[in-house]
N, C-alpha and C positions, 0 to 999 in steps of 0.2 A: 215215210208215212205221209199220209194223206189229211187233208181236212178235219173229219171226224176223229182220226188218230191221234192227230197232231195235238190236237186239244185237251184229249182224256191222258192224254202222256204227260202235257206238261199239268197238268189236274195232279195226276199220280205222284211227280217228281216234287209238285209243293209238299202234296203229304206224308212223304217220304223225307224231305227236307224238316218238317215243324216234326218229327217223330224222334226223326236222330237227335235235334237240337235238345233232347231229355238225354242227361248225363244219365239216367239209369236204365238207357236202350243200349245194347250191347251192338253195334253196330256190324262187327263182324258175322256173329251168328246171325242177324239179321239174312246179311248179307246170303250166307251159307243156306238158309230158308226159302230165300228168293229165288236163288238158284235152281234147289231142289222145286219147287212149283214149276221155275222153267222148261224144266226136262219132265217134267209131268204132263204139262200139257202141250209142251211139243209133240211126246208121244201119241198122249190119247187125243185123236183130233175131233171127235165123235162129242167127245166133252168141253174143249174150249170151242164146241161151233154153237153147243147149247147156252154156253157163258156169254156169248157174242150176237147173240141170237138178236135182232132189232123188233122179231116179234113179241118178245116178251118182253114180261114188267123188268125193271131194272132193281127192284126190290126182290123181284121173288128171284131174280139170279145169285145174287147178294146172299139170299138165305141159301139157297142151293150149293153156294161155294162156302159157304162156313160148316154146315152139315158134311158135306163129304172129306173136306179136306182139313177141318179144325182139330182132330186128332194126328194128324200127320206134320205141320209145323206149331209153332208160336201161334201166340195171337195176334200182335204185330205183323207179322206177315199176310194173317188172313185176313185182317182190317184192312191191309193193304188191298190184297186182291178183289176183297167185297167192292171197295170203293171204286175198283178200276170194273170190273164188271159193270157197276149200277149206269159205267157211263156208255157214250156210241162210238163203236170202233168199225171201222169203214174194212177193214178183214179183219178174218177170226186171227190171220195168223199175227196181225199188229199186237195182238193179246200177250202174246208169247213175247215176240222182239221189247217191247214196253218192260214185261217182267225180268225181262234178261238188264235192260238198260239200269232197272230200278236195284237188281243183286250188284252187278261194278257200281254204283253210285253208292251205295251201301258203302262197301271197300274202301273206295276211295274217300269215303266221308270216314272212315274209323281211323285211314291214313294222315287224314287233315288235322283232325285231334289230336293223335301221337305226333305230329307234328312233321309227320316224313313223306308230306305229300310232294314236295321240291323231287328228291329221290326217286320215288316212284315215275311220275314222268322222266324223268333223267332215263331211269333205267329202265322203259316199258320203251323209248326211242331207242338207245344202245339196243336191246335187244333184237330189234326193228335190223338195223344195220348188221349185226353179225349174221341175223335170218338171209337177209339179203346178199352176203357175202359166200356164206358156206352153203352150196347148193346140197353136200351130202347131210348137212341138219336137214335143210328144209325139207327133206324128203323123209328124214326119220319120221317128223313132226306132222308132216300131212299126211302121211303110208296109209288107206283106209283097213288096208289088210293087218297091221300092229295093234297087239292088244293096246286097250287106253291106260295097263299098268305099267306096262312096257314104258310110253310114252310120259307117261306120270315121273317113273324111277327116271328117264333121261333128264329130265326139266332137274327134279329134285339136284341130283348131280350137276346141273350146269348152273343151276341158280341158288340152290340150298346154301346158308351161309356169305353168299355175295351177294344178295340182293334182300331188297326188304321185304319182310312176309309177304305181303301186299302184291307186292310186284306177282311173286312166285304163285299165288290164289289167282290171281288175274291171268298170268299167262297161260296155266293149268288148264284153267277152268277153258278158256278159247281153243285150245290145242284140244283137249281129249271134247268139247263139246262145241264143233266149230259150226253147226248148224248152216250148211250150204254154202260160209264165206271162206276165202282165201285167208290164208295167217295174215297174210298183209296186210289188208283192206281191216283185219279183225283186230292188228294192232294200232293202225292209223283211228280207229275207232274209239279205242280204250285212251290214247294219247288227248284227243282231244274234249274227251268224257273229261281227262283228268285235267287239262287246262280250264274245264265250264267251271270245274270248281272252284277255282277264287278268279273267275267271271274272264278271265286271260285269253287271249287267241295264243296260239301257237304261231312261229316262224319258223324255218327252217334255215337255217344260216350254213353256206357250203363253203369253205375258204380255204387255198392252196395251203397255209399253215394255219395253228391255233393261234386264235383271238385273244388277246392280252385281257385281262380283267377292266379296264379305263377302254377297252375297243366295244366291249361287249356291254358296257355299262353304259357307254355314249348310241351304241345301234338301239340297245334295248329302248332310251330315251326318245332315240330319232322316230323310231314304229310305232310307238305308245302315241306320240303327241301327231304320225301318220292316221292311225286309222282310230285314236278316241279312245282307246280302251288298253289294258296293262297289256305286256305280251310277255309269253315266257321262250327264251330263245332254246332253240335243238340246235345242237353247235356237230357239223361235221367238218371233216378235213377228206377235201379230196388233191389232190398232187396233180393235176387234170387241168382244177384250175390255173389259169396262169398266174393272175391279179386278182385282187381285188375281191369281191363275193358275191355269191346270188344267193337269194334272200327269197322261199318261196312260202305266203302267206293264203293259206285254203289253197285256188285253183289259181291263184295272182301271181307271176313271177316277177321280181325285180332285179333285173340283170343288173350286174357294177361287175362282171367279171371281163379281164385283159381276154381269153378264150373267145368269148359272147361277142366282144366289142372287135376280133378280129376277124371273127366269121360273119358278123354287120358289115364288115368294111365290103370282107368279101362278095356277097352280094350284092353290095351296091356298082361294087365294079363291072359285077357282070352282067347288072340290068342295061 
């Protein structure tokens, strides 16, 4: 998102944050509310272009989206939406992507409560990794031709019971309503959705064997006091590696692997 987007998002995301902070907002159904407006007005584009519309009042859209859709969710939710409408969104379809961000932040904030928000990341990255391994999932999972219950009953069975609801609602929900992105790009998304919440960047730590608890407590320390801010480690094992580990932070890589440091040598021999 853009400028104008950019602003009415994080507008939305406060008052979505001071909403939940009420013990007697049920955050999940929230969450489920959110959702269903997303796929509403993904659908009808006719109607989030009039929402969006910069020619009009930002009052009278406000009333327009309580009228139509106040019988259809919560009021929570449509307080929600009034106030993202009343503001200026640089495309209509920023409207949509905002309300989708604002349902997973939902989740992940009802996660953060029960307290299983550590897990959820853990296992929205796991998930990431087996997608990336088993070519014949990932094509279950993207089939556009498979019904979405089809796809629903797979997840249900691979995740039902080994993961935390959360997880299961999050990955559901991107799988049967992937809205033009790749699973991947749509997991990397939700992962780092789920690190904004106790304010953490993500790392990605790749290392020929698993990290001792004192390896993993001392990098975590090292990158924290790197880049100013907490970090939650993704810990993979690749065999690939030789040494050592790469550590990749957003678009940043920092190579320490034996692999990395003997294909440096090697170009320099052959410059």
């Amino acid at each position: 998102m853009n400028g104008a987007s950019r602003e009415a998002l994080a507008a939305a995301r406060e008052r979505l944050d001071a909403l939940t902070d009420n013990t007697s907002v049920d955050a999940t159904k929230l969450a489920d509310e959110l959702a269903a407006l997303t796929a509403l007005l993904d659908r009808e584009v006719s109607l989030r272009r009039v929402l969006t519309d910069p020619a009009q009042a930002g009052e009278a859209k406000a009333e327009l989206a309580q009228r139509l859709l106040g019988g259809q969710v919560g009021g929570e939710a449509v307080d929600l939406l009034a106030g993202m409408v009343r503001s200026r969104w640089s495309q209509s379809r920023d409207l949509v992507d905002a309300l989708e961000v604002l349902a997973n932040t939902a989740d992940l904030t009802a996660a953060q409560k029960a307290g299983t928000l550590d897990d959820v990341e853990d296992e929205l990255f796991r998930f990431g990794r087996i997608v990336a391994s088993n070519t014949g999932l990932r094509a279950a999972l993207t089939d556009r031709s498979a019904a979405t219950s089809a796809k629903s009953e797979l997840l249900r069975s691979l995740l039902g019971g080994r993961a935390k609801a959360t997880t299961e609602r999050l990955v559901t929900r991107l799988v049967t309503a992937p809205r033009g992105r790749s699973l991947e790009s749509g997991l990397e998304s939700l992962s780092k959705l789920a690190a904004e919440r106790r304010e953490r960047m993500v790392a990605v730590v790749t290392s020929a064997v698993p990290l001792s608890d004192q390896q993993k407590q001392r990098l975590g320390a090292a990158l924290a006091k790197l880049y100013g801010r907490q970090m939650h480690l993704n810990l993979d094992v690749d065999p690939e590696v030789l040494g050592g580990i790469r550590v990749q932070v957003g678009d940043e890589v920092i190579n320490g692997s034996l692999a990395d440091r003997i294909e440096d040598a090697g170009r320099r021999l052959a410059s």
